[in-house]
Every structure is written in C-alpha cells, then in structure tokens.
N, C-alpha and C positions, 0 to 999 in steps of 0.2 A: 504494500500500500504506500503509498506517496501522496505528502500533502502539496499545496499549492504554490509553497515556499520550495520545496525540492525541484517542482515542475520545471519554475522559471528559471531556477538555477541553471539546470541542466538542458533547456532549451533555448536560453536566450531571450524569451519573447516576455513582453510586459505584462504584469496583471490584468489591466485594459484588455489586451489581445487575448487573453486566456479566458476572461470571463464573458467577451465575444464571442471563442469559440465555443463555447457551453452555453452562451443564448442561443448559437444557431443551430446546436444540434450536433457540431463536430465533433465534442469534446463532452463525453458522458458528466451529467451534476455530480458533486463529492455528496458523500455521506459524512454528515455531520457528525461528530462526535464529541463528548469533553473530553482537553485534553491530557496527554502523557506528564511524568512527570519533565520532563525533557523540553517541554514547551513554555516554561514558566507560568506566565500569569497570562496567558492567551484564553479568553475565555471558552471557547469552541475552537475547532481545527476540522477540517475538510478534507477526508483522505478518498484518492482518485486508484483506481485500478494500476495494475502494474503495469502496462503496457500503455498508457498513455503518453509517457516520454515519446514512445515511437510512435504513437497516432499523431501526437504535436508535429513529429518530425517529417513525417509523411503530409501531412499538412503545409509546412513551409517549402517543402521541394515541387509540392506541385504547384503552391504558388508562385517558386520562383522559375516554374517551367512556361505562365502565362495563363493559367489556370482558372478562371474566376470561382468566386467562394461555392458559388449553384452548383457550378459543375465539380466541384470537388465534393460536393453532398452527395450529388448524387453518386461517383463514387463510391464515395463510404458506404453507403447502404447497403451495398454489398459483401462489405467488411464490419461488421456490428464490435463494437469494442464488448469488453466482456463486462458483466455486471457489476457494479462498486460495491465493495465490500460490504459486509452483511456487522461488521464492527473491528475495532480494534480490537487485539486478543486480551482476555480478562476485563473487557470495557461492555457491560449488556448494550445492546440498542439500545435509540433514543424511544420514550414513550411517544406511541403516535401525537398528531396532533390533526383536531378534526377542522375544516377549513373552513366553517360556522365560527370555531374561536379564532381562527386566524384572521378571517374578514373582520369578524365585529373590534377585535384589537388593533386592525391596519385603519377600519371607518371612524377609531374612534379618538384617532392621535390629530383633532383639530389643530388646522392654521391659524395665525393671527388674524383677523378678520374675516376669517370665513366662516360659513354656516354652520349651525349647531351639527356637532356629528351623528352621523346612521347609527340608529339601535336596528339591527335585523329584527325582523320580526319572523325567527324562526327558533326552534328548542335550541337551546344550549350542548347538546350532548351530542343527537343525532339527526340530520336534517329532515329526513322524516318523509321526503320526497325523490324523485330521481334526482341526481345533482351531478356537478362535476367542475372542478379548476383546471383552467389552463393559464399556458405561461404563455408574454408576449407575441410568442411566434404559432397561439394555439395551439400546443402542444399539450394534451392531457395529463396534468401533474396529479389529479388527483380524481378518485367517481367513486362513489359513494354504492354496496350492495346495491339499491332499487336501481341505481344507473347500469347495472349489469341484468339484472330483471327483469322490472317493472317495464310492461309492454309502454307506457309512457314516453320513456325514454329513447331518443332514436338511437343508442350503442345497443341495449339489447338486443337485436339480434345477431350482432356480431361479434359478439366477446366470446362466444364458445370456440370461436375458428382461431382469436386472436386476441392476448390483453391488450386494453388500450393504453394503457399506462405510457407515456412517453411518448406515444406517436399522434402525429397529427389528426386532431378531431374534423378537420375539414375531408379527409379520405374516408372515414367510415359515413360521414353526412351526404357524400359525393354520391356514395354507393345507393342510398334512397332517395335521392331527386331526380327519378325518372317520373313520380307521378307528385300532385301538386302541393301536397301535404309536406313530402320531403324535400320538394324546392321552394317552400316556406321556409322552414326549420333552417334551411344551407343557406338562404338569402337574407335572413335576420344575423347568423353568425358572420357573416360577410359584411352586413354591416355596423355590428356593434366592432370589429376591427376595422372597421375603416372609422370611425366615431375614434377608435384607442390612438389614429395615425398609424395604424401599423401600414408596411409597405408590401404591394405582390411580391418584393422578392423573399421576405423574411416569412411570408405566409407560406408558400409556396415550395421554400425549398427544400428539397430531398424529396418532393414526391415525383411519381412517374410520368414522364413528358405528356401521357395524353389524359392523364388528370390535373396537372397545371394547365393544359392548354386549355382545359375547359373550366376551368375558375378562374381563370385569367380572361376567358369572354364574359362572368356573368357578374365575374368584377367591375369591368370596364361598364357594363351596363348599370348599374346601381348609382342612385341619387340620393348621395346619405343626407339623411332626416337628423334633427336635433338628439342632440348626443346629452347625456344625464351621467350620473353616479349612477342611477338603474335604469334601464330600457327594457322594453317588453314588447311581445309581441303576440300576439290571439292568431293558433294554429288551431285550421278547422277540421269539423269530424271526418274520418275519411277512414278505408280501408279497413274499418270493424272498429276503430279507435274512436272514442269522444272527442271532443273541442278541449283542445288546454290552453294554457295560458306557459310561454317561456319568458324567464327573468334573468338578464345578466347584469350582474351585480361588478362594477368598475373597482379594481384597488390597484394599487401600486403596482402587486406582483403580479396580477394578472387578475383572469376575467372568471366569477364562479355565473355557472350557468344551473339555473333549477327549473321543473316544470310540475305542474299541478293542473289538474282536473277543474272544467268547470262546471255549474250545476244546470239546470236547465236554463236558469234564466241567462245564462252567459256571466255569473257572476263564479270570481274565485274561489274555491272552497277552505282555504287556509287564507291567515292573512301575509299581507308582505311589504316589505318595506317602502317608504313612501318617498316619492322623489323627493331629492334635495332640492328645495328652491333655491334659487341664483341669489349668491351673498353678495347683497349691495357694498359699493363702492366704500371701503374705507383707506384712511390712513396709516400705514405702517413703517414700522422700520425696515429695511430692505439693502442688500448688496446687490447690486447688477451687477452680471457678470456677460458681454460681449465678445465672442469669438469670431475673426473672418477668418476664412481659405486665403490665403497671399496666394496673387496673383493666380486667381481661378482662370481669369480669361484667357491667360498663356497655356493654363493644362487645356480648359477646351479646345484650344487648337491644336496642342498635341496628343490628345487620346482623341480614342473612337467615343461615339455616342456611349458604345454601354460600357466601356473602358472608366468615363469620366462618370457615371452614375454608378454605377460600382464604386471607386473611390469615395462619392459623396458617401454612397448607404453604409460603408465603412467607416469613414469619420464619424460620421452619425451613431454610429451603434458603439464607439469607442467613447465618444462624450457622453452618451447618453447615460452608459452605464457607471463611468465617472461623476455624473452632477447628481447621479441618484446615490449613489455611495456616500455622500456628502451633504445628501438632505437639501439639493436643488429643488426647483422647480421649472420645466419646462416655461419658456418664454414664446411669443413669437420667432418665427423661423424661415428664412428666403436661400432654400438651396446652399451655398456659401456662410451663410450667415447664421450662425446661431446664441439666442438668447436664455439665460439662466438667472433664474430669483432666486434670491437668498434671505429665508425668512428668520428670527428669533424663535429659539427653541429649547425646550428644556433638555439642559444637560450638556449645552454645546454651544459654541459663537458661533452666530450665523459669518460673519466677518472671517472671522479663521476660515470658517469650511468653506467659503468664496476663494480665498487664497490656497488654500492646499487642493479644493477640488483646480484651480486652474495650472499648479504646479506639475501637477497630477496629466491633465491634458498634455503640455509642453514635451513631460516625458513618453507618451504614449504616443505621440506623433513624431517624437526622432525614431520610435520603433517602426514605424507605420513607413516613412521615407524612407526606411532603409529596406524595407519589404519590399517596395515599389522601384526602389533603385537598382534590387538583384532583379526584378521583375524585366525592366524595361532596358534597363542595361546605359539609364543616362546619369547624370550628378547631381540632378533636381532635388533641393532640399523642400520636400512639404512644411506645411506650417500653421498653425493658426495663430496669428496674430490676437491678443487677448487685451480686453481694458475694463477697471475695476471701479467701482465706485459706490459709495453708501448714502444713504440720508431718509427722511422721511417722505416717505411719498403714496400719491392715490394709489390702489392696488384695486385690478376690477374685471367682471369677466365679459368679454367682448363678443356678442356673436352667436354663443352657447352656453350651456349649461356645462359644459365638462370640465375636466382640470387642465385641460392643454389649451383653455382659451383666455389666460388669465396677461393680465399685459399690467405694464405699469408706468405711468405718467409722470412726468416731471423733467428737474434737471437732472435728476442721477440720470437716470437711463439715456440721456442726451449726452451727458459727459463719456460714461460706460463705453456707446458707440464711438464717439469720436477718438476717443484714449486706442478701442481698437483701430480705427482706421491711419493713426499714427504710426501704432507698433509696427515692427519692421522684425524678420526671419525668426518670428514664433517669440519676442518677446512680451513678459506680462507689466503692462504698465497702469499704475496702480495710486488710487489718490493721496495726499497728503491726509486729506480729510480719513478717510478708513484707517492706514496705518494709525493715526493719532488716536487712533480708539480704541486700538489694542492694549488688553494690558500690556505691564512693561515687563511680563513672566512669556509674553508671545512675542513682544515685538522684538527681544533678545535670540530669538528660535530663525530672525531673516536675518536674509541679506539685500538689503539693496541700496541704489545709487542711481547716478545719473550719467548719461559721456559727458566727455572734459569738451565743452562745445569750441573751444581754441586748439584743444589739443589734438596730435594727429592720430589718424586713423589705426583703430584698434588699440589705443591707450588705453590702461588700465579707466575705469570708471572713477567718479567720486561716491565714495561710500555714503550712504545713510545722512545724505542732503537730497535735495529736489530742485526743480527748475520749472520754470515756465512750459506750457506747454508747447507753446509757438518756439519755443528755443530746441525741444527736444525733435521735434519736426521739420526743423532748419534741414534744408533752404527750401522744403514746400511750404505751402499757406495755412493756415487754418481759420477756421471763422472766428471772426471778433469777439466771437460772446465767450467763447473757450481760450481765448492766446491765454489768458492770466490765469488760466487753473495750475496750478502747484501739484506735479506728480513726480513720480518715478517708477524706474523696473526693479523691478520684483526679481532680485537674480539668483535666489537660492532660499530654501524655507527645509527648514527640521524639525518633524515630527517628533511629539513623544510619544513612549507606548502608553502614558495615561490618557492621553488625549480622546476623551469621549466621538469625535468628530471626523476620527482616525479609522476607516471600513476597518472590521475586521476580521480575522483570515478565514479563505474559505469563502 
C-alpha cells in the first residue's frame, strides 16, 4: 500500500495532478485510514494500491506520446487497477458513513451571508428510498440497498450483471432510454450536471465511443433550466411502474440523487427538502483571488482546437480542485480567466487560504508546462498569472439559484483582476492591504518583494517592501484608478503542519 506522499515522491507529479487523476477516473480513490505510528500527527492518511506508481507512470508516457486524457481513459478501461486496500494491517476499517449524514453535515457548514442551511428532510440513519451519490464526473460513489432493488430505481435492473459502485451512472441510464420514461430519468441527470458546470468531456470519459457519441447528441440538445441546491423532476407512469418524483440534492462533493412514489393525486408521499431561496445580496469580508492563462492567444495559435481545450479542461480541473482544498469558492469564469472567493470561516483565515490556495496553483502549473513541454517538444512556459486582494464587499447571486452563480462587487475584485493582468510568467501579486492583515505569526511564514525598478534585469528583488502599481507594470499602462495601489509578489509562503487551512493528506 502507498500513500499519496510516497506517490509523488516517486512519480514526480504534483498533488494537483494526482488528485486530477483520481477525479477523472485514472487513478483508483485511497482508502482512508487513521494513521500509523510513522505518520505523526496527520490526522487521516490515504493509502492507494501497489501498482499505482506504474498506472501514474503509464499515464505520463502516454501523455508525453501526445495522448489526450479521453483517450488514455479509454485505454485504461481495459487495464482496471486493482482494488484499494481493504485496511492497513492491524488498523479495522473505517465505520461506514451513510450519505444522509454526509449531505446534511456538507448542507449544513453555512457561508457568510448566505441562506439559512438545508435540514434534509429525510431519516437520519437510512434513506428509506432508492438513492445514490455521485462524484463530479457522475460516477456512482455510493447506492443505497433499494437502489439495487426497488423497481423505483433505474440501476435495479442492472446490478445483478454488474456493481455500480465507481462507474458511470450515465451508462446504466443510457441503457433504458430507448423508451420515454428512461429518457426522462437520463435527461434530468444531464441536466442537473450541466446546472453543476460539469463538462462532456469529464462526463463522458472512459465510456464507449458509441455511448458518448450518443450523450454527446442529447447533450448538445438540452436547454438547462434554473439550477437550485435541489432540483426535481416528475417521471411519468410507464412500463408497469407508477409516476415518481427524482431529487438531486447539490453539495460540494457531489450530487445524491433519491426517488419516491407519488400518490394518486400526483403529490409526494415522503417529504423532502425544500429549495433554498436565493440569499439576498449582503456585505462580507472577502479575498478575491484572479487567475489568467498568459498569453492564451499565442497557445490558440499554436495548438489545434481540441489540443487548446484540453489544456483549458486541464487547468481547470487542477485549480478547481486546489480552491476547493482551501475553502474557495467558485467565481465567474471566461475560458482563460478564472475567479475564486474567499470567505471567513471557522477554524481558518480566509486570507491565508487565498495565499497558499494561489501558491499552490503556481506550483501545479510549472508541473503542468512541463507535461506539455515533453508533450509538444517546445520551451513554452504555461502560466497563470494570479492577483490578490481583500476588503468588504456586496456578495450576491447572479442569474441562478446555485453556488457557481455567486459574483462579487466592488473595488477588491477590480483590483484582484487588474493585479492579474499585471502579473507576468505565473507571478502572485498581492495587496499591501491583505498582507497587513495577516497576523505577524503568518506574515513571518512569506516571502515577498518587489523588482529593483532601476535595477537590471533579473536582480535580486527588494524584500518585504511594495510599490506602486503603475511602477510594477513599467513600461505598460495601467488605468488611473489603480496606478497608486501598493502591492507586491508573493514569492514564497511556508506552511505549517498546524495550519487548519493546510488540505490534508489523502
């Protein structure tokens, strides 16, 4: 067994990369365990299959063959890694945990100014109904007895040939929408992940070419509807079955889906949780955190169309799983461009976790250019240019109902953007205003400075001063309202291992 710290060791690749290839399916989840005596004060530890070393490595040769991540899924699917251990020796298994208590404890960790949280309105112990969790990529992490059952459920009739546990819920859904009841069911799950942002390619991948080719048409046809914490859908009687009613219930780690019976009158016969109304616009404290692609326009010209979207869905899954590690929150987002909140939370600075989730990036993307530079075989440094900034601002949701519509007003996030459009070959430049509101137990943990703006090219920096903005952007322009903002880069930050804020392993 091999934990996650062993992996990278001996493969090279970053955290980030690691726990990309475990959202996409490449890279079997760890089993959690507590840890050894050997692991100090790590609360949990992650141990992955013996052979994973070689699946990583198998993994980076085909990418550096030219390989993109789909076609390497599909690959593997023909190669299954072996099942993650069943425990560390002398350590029992973890007690299950039913996904009733995990939802109602992930609905229940309210934002600052967001709406009172979900109480499920379903038993505590056992759902009662057919159910089932999936993970971003709708991959079935978890189904409940009645979901293997109860005629209710559309996996019933396929679990005898095959568990579902870990494979895509959209192939067994696939399999009954030849008649109209099961292309309800596949058309509601299609779009409560398009409601989540997920993308065809992350839905999609590792199934068989002529079952992607055909959810990939009825993708393309779908007009997503107002997106909620819960969305529902009334599936009619059909093929000896009653009228139900399906519920997918939105959290962080994914989407739990339940269904129930309705009575004659077309009403539920359980009750269920009740949308969350849209929390009006309030005032919060807040870090924005701004990421660009440096010079996206030159990669467009030099990859191919799905060369350079690849790339994006890449970056994308590498930050994404970085600003959730750190208690982000997804922002507006334009291709190139992406936006992260950073709220006040208990047990942690939201400020630190703005600065180390973007530290965190920086590293993750020299692993990433250097993947693409054994790839491509040129000396292009990827990058994302980052800029940092805090203050009290509207916070509010724009558009929707859901968590990915939430945007935020003011001059931080005007600052945040422009600080990125400054930065230059992936550095984090960062306000005066934020640092100075670190304690002085954190702000001892950086390093930063500014260049010697007389001084020549590639001189040491001036440590732990700042500069004008309009000075740090010498000799281009920047707008009036920003030359006098007081920042600098961020050119080094050290974690500690008490740091609440700090992912932990696994």
């Amino acid at each position: 067994m091999l934990t996650s710290k062993e992996i990278i060791e001996r493969t090279g690749i970053s955290r980030a990369t690691l726990n990309n290839y475990i959202a996409s399916g490449l890279v079997p989840r760890p089993q959690v365990l507590p840890p050894g005596p050997e692991h100090g004060a790590a609360p949990r530890i992650g141990y992955f299959p013996d052979d994973t070393v070689a699946r990583v490595e198998e993994i980076q040769r085909l990418k550096a063959q030219g390989w993109s991540i789909a076609r390497i899924a599909g690959h593997l699917v023909a190669q299954p890694p072996v099942q993650a251990p069943a425990g560390r020796p002398g350590v029992p298994p973890p007690a299950p945990v039913t996904p009733v208590a995990a939802a109602a404890a992930a609905a229940g960790r309210a934002e600052p100014g967001a709406a009172p949280p979900l109480t499920l309105g379903l038993p505590s112990g056992e759902v009662g109904h057919p159910a089932y969790l999936v993970d971003n990529a709708f991959r079935i992490t978890w189904a409940n007895d009645e979901a293997r059952a109860d005629s209710l459920s559309p996996l019933s009739p396929l679990v005898r040939r095959a568990a579902p546990r870990g494979e895509s819920v959209l192939s067994p859904l696939l399999a009954i929408a030849a008649d109209p009841v099961g292309e309800a069911i596949l058309r509601f799950h299609l779009l409560v992940a398009q409601a989540r942002g997920a993308t065809a390619g992350s839905l999609f991948r590792g199934l068989a070419p002529q079952e992607a080719s055909r959810l990939q048409g009825l993708f393309d046809t779908l007009r997503p509807g107002e997106a909620g914490l819960l969305m529902q859908a009334g599936i009619p009687a059909g093929g000896g079955l009653p009228a139900r009613t399906v519920y997918a219930v939105q959290f962080r780690e994914g989407v739990l889906f339940a269904y129930a019976a309705q009575d004659e009158s077309g009403s539920v016969a359980v009750p269920v949780p009740a949308r969350r109304p849209v929390a009006a616009p309030a005032v919060t404290p807040v870090a924005v955190l701004v990421s660009t692609l440096q010079d996206a326009g030159g990669l467009w010209v030099r990859l191919s169309a799905q060369e350079y979207f690849e790339l994006l869905n890449e970056i994308w899954a590498e930050l994404d799983q970085i600003f959730r590690l750190h208690r982000g929150r997804a922002g507006p987002q334009g291709g190139e461009l992406l936006v992260c909140y950073f709220l006040p939370q208990a047990g942690s600075s939201h400020l630190w976790n703005a600065l180390a989730a973007a530290h965190r990036v920086r590293e993750a993307m020299r692993q990433l250019s250097h993947q693409w530079q054994v790839r491509k075989g040129w000396d292009i440094e990827l990058a994302m240019n980052v800029g940092i900034d805090e203050g009290q601002e509207w916070m509010g949701v724009v558009g929707a109902t859901g968590e990915g519509a939430l945007r935020v007003v003011g001059d931080t996030a005007d600052h945040a953007e422009q600080l990125s459009r400054v930065s230059r070959a992936g550095a984090i430049l960062v306000t005066r205003s934020l640092l100075g509101k670190l304690p002085a137990e954190q702000r001892e943990r950086l390093k930063f400075g500014v260049p010697r703006i007389e001084g020549a090219r590639g001189e040491a920096p001036l440590l732990f001063t700042f500069a004008r903005l309009a000075d740090i952007a010498a000799p281009s322009a920047v707008p009036a309202r920003v030359a006098d903002l007081a920042a600098a880069e961020l050119i080094d930050l050290h974690p500690d291992n008490n740091d609440t804020s700090r992912p932990q392993e696994g």
